[in-house]
VOPAGU-2260 file (C-alpha; in pm, 1 decimal, decimal comma):
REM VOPAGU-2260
SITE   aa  ch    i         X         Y         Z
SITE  UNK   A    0       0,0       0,0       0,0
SITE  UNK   A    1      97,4     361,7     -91,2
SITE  UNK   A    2     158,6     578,9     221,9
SITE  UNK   A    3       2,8     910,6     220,8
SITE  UNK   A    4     382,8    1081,6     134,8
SITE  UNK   A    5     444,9     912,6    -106,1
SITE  UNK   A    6      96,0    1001,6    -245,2
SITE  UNK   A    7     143,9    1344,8    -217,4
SITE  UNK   A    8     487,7    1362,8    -383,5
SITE  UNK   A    9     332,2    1191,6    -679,9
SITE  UNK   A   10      57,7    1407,1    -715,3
SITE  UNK   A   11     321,6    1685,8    -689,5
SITE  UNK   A   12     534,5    1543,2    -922,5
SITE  UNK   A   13     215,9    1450,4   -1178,3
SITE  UNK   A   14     137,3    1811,1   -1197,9
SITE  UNK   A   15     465,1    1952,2   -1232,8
SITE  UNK   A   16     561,9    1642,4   -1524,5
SITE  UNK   A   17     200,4    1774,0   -1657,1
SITE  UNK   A   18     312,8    2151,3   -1664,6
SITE  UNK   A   19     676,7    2037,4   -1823,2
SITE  UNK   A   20     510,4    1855,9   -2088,3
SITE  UNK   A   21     223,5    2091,9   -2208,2
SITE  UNK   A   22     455,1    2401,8   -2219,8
SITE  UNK   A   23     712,9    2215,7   -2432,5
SITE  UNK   A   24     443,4    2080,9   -2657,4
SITE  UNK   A   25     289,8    2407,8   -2692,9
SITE  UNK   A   26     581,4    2554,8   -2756,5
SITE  UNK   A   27     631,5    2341,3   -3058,3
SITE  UNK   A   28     235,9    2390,6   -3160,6
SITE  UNK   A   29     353,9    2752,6   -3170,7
SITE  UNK   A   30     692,0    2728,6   -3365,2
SITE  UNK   A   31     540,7    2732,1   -3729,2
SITE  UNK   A   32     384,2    3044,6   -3667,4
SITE  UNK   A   33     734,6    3203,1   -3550,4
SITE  UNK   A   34     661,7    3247,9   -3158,1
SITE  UNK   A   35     737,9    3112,6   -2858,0
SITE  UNK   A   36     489,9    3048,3   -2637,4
SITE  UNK   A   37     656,6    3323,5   -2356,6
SITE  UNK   A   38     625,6    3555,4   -2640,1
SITE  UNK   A   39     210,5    3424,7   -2688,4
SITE  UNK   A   40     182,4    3425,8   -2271,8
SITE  UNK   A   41     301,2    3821,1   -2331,6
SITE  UNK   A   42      68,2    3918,0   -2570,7
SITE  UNK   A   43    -249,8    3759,5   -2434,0
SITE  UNK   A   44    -208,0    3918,1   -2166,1
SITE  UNK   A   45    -189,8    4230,8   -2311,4
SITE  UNK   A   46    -468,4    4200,1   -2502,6
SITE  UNK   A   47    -622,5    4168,8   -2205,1
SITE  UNK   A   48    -514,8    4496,8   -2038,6
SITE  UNK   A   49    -326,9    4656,9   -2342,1
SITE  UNK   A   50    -167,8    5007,6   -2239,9
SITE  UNK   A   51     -27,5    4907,0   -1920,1
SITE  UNK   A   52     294,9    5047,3   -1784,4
SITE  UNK   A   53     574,3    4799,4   -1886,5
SITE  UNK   A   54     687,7    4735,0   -1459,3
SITE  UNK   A   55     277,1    4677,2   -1363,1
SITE  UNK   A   56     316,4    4436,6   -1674,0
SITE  UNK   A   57     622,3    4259,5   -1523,6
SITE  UNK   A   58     419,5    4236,0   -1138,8
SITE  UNK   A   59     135,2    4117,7   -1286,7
SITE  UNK   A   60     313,2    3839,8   -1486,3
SITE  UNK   A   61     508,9    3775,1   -1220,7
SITE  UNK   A   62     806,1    3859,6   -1429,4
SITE  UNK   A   63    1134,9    4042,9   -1384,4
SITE  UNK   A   64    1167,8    4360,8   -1507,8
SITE  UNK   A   65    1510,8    4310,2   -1684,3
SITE  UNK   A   66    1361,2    3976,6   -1821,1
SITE  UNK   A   67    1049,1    4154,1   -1965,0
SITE  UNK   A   68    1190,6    4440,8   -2093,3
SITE  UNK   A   69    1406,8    4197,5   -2328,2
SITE  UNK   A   70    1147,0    4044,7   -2404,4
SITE  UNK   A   71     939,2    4315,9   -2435,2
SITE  UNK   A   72    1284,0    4459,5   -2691,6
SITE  UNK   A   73    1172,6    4124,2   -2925,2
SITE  UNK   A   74     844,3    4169,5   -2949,0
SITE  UNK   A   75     870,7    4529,4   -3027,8
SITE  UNK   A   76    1149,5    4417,9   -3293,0
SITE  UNK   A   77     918,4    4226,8   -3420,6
SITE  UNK   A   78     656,9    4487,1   -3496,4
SITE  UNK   A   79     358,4    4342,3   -3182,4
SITE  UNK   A   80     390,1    4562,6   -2937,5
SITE  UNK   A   81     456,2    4939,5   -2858,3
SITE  UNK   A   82     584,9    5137,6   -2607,2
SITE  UNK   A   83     437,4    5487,3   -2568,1
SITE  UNK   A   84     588,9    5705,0   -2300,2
SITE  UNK   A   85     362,3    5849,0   -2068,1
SITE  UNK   A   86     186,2    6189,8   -2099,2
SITE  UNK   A   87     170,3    6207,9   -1770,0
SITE  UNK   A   88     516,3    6045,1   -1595,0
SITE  UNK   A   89     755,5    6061,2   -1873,7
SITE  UNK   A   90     982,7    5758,0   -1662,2
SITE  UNK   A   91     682,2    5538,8   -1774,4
SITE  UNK   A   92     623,1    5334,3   -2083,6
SITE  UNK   A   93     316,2    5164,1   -2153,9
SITE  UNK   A   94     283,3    4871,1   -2378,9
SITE  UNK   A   95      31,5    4821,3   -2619,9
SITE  UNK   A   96     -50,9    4571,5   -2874,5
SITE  UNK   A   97      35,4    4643,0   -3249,0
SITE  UNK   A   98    -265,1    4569,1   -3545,6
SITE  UNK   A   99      -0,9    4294,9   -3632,8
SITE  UNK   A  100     -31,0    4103,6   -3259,7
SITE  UNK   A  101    -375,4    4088,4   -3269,2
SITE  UNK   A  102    -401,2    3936,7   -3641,1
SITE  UNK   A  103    -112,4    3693,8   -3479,3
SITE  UNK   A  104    -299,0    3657,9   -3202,7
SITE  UNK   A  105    -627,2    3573,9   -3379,6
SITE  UNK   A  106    -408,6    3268,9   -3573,1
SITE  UNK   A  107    -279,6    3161,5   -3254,2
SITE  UNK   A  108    -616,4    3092,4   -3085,1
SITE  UNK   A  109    -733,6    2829,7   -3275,2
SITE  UNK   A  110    -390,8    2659,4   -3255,8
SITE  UNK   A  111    -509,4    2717,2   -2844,7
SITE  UNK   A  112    -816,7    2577,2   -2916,5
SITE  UNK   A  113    -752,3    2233,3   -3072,7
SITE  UNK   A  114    -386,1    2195,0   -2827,7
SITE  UNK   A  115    -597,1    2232,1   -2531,5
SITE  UNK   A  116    -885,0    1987,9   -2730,1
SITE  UNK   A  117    -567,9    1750,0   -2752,6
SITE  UNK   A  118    -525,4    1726,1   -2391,6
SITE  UNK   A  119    -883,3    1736,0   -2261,8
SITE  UNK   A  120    -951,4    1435,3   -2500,7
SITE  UNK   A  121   -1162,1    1213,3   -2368,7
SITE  UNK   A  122   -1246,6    1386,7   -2000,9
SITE  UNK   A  123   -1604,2    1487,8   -1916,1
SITE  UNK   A  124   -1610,7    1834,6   -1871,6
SITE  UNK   A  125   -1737,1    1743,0   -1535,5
SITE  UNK   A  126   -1386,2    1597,1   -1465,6
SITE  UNK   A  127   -1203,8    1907,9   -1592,9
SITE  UNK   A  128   -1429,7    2117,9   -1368,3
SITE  UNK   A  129   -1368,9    1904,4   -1099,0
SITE  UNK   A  130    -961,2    1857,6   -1143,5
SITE  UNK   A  131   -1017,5    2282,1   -1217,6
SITE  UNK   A  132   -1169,0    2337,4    -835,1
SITE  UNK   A  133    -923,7    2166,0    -676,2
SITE  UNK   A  134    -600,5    2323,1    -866,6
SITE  UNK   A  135    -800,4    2674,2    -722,4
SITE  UNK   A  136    -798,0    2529,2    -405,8
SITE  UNK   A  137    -450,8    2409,0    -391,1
SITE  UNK   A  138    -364,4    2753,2    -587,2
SITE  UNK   A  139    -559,3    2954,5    -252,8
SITE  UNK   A  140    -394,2    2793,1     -13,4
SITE  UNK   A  141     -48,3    2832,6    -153,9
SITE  UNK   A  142    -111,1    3184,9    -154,7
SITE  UNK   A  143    -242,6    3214,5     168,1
SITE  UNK   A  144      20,9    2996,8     308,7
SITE  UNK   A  145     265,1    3265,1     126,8
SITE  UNK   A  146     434,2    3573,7     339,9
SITE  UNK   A  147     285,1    3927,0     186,0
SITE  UNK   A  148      10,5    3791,2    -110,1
SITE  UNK   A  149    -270,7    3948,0    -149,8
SITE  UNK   A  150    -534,4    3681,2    -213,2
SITE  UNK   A  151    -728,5    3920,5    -395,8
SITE  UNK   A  152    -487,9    3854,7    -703,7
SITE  UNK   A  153    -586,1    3514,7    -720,3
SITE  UNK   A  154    -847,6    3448,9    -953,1
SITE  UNK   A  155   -1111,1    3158,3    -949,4
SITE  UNK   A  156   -1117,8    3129,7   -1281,9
């Protein structure tokens, strides 16, 4: 019989192996249309709160500034994103999606679509919502069981 340690380092272990594998496979869903999925990650969240100032872009990813900025330099290089200084703080930049990103982005979901069909093949959606509570769960308690997070950043989904 399985003791409850070893249970739990499995189940750990199951979600990080599941994490490992979808980002690489992603990744290589995303290669033929010439991004990587860090790049994708970037830009869909910017669609969702385009104009932001590039370091309340960085927080909210989670996401160092030096690493986002770079990051932030390829995209830009690339002709997706903008930076517009502020009228108001010149210090700050804001970010905001190019025409080009969101005709990218509009290729990119259905490549979403159909990876994340891939995985969810053959599990009720009953299961997914299920499996989906308890990640939340697991996700709230991490937080709260972290020094200085406000749980109010944690979303249910």
């Amino acid at each position: 019989m399985t003791n409850r340690s070893d249970w739990d380092l499995r189940f750990g272990y199951l979600i990080h192996d599941v994490s490992r594998l979808r980002r690489v496979m992603f990744d290589r869903e995303l290669a033929p249309l010439g991004i990587t999925r860090s790049q994708w990650w970037v830009l869909a969240f910017i669609s969702r709160n385009d104009g932001l100032p590039q370091t309340q872009l960085a927080n909210e990813l989670d996401v160092g500034k030096v690493a986002l900025g770079s990051l932030i330099d390829r995209l830009q290089a690339a002709g997706l994103v903008e930076r517009i200084q502020s009228e108001k703080d010149r210090r700050v930049k804001r970010v905001f999606l190019t025409p080009k990103a969101n005709e990218l982005l509009n290729h990119i979901r259905p490549v979403s679509d159909s990876f994340n069909d891939k995985i969810l093949d053959g599990i009720k959606r009953e299961e997914i919502e299920r499996v989906s509570r308890t990640l939340f769960k697991m996700k709230r308690n991490l937080i709260r069981n972290a020094q200085g997070v406000d749980l109010d950043s944690v979303t249910e989904g």
